[in-house]
C-alpha positions as CSV (number, residue, x, y, z in Angstrom):
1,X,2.0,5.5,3.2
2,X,3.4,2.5,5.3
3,X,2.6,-0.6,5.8
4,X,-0.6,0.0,7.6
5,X,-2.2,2.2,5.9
6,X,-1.9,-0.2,2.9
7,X,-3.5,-2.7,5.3
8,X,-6.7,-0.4,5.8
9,X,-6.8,0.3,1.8
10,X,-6.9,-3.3,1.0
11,X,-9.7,-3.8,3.6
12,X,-7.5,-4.8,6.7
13,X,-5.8,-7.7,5.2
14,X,-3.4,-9.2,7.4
15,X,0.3,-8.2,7.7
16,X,1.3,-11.3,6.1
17,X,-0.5,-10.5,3.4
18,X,0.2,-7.0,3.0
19,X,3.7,-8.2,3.0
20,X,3.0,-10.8,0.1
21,X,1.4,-8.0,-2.1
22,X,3.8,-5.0,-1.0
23,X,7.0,-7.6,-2.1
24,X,5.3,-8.1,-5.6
25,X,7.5,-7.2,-8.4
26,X,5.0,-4.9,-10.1
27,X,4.4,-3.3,-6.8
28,X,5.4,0.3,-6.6
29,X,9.4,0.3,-5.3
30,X,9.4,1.9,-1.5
31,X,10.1,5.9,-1.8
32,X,12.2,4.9,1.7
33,X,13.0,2.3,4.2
34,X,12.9,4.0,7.5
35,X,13.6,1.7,10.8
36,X,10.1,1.9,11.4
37,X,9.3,-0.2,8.2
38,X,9.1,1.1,4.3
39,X,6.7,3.8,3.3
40,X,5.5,4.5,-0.6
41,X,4.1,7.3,-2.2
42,X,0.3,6.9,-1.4
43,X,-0.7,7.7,-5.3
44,X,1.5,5.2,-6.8
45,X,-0.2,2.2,-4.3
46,X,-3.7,3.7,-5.0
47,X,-2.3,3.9,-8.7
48,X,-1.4,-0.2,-8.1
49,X,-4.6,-0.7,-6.8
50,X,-6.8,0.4,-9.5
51,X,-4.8,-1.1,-12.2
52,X,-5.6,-4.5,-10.5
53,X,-8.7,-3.9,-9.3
54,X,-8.4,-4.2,-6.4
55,X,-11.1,-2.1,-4.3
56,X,-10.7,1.2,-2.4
57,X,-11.9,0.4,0.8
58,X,-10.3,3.5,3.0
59,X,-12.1,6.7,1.7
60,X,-10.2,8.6,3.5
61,X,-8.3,11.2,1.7
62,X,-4.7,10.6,0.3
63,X,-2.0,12.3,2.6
64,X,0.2,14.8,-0.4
C-alpha cells in the first residue's frame, strides 16, 4: 500500500497529513522505499488504524 491508498483509507486526508501520520513512530515501518515513494503492508496500516480508531473509510478490499 503507498502513500495514496493510505490517503483514501484515512478519508482523503491531505498528503501533508498522510505524511505526519505515516512518519509516526508507532506507525508500521515501510516493507520498501521504492523511487516512487514507500509502500507498507496494507494489513499492518489497516492493523494501525483500528488500534487507534481511526475509521475505515475505503471498503474496498485489501490487495494480499
Amino acid at each position: 500500500m503507498g502513500a495514496h491508498e493510505i490517503r483514501e483509507r484515512l478519508g482523503g486526508v491531505s498528503r501533508q497529513r498522510a505524511y505526519q501520520i505515516t512518519s509516526r513512530p508507532d506507525f508500521p515501518p515501510p516493507v520498501a522505499n521504492l523511487a516512487q515513494g514507500k509502500i507498507w503492508h496494507a494489513k499492518d496500516v489497516e492493523a494501525w488504524m483500528i488500534a487507534h480508531d481511526r475509521p475505515l473509510t475505503d471498503t474496498r478490499p485489501l490487495p494480499r
